[in-house]
C-alpha positions in Angstrom: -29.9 -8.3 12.1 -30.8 -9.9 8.9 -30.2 -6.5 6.7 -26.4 -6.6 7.7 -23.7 -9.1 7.2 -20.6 -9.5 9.0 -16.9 -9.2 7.3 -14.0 -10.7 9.5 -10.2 -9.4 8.6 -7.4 -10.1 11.4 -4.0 -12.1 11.4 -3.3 -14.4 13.3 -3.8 -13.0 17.2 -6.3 -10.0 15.9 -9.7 -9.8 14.1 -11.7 -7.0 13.5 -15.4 -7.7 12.2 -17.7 -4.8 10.7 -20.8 -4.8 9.5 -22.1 -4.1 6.2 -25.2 -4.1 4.1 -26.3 -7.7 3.2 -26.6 -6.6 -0.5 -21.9 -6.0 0.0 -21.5 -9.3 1.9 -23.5 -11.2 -0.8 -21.5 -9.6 -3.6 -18.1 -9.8 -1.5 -19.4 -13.6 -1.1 -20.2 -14.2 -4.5 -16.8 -12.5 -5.9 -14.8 -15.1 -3.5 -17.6 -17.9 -4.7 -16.8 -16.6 -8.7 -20.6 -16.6 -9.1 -21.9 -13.9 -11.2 -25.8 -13.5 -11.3 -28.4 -13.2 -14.6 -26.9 -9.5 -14.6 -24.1 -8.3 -13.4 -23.9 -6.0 -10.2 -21.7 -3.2 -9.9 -18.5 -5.1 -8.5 -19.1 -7.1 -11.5 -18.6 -4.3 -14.0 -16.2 -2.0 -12.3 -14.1 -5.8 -12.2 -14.6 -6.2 -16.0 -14.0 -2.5 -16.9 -11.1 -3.1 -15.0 -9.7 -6.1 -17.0 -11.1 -4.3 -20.0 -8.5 -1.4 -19.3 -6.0 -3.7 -18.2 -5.5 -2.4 -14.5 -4.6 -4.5 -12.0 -6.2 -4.7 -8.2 -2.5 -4.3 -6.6 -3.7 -4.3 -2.7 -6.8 -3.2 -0.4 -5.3 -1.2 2.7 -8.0 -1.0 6.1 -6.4 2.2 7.2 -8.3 3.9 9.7 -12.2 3.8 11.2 -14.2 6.9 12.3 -17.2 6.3 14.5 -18.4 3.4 12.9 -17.2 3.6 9.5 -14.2 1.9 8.3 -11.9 3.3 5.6 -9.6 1.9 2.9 -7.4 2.9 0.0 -7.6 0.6 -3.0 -4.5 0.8 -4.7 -4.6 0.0 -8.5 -1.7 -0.3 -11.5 -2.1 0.5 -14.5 1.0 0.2 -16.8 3.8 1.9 -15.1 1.2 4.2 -12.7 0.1 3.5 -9.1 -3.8 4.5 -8.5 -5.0 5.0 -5.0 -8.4 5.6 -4.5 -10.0 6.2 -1.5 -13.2 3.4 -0.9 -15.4 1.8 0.9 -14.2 -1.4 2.6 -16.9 -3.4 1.3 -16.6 -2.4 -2.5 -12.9 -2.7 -2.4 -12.7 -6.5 -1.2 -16.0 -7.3 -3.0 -13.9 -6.1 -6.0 -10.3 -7.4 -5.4 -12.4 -11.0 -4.6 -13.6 -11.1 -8.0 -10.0 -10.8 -9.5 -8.5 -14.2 -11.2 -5.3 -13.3 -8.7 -4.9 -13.8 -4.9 -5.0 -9.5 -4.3 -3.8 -9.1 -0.4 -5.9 -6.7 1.7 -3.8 -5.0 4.6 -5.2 -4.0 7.8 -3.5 -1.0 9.3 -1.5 -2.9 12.7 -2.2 -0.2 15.0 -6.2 -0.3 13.8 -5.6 -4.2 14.4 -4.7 -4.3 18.1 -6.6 -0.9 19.1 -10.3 -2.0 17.7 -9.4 -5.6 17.1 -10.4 -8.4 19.4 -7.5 -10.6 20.0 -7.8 -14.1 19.6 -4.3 -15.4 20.6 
């Protein structure tokens, strides 16, 4: 399927792998590769509004799939306040990848081991 790419998250005995839409898994890609194109994409600005407004990706929570579709809170601080903002999986990491911190991204444990193939 070359108009999907693959994103694998697990621990060590679980991975779960969904697919997104090449044009995420080249941006979640190039936010772990630090390469920003001739023009920014939208991961690029959200990440530089971000820094502009000095909020900090606190942590990327997989929390639930329905059907096919994956979910994930994307939990944000800003000063003293907590954000949490519902997102898509894909946007969330491709963001959090392009951070200039290590931002942990959480799979719920019981999504893990109920959808997750184990590898242990």
């Amino acid at each position: 399927k070359d108009d999907y790419g693959i994103v694998l998250l697990g621990n060590e005995c679980y991975v779960i792998s969904a697919e997104v839409e090449k044009s995420q898994a080249v941006s979640i890609q190039n936010g772990i590769d630090q390469k920003v194109g001739p023009r920014p994409n939208t991961h690029d600005l959200f990440n530089d509004l971000l820094k502009n407004l000095d909020i900090k990706v606190l942590m990327v929570k997989i929390t639930k799939v329905e059907g096919d579709a994956y979910h994930s809170q994307f939990i944000l601080r800003q000063g003293n306040t907590i954000l949490n903002f519902d997102a898509r999986p894909s946007d969330a990491i491709a963001i959090a990848a392009r951070t200039d911190y290590i931002v942990p991204i959480y799979v719920n444990d019981t999504l893990l081991r109920t959808v997750g193939q184990k590898i242990c």
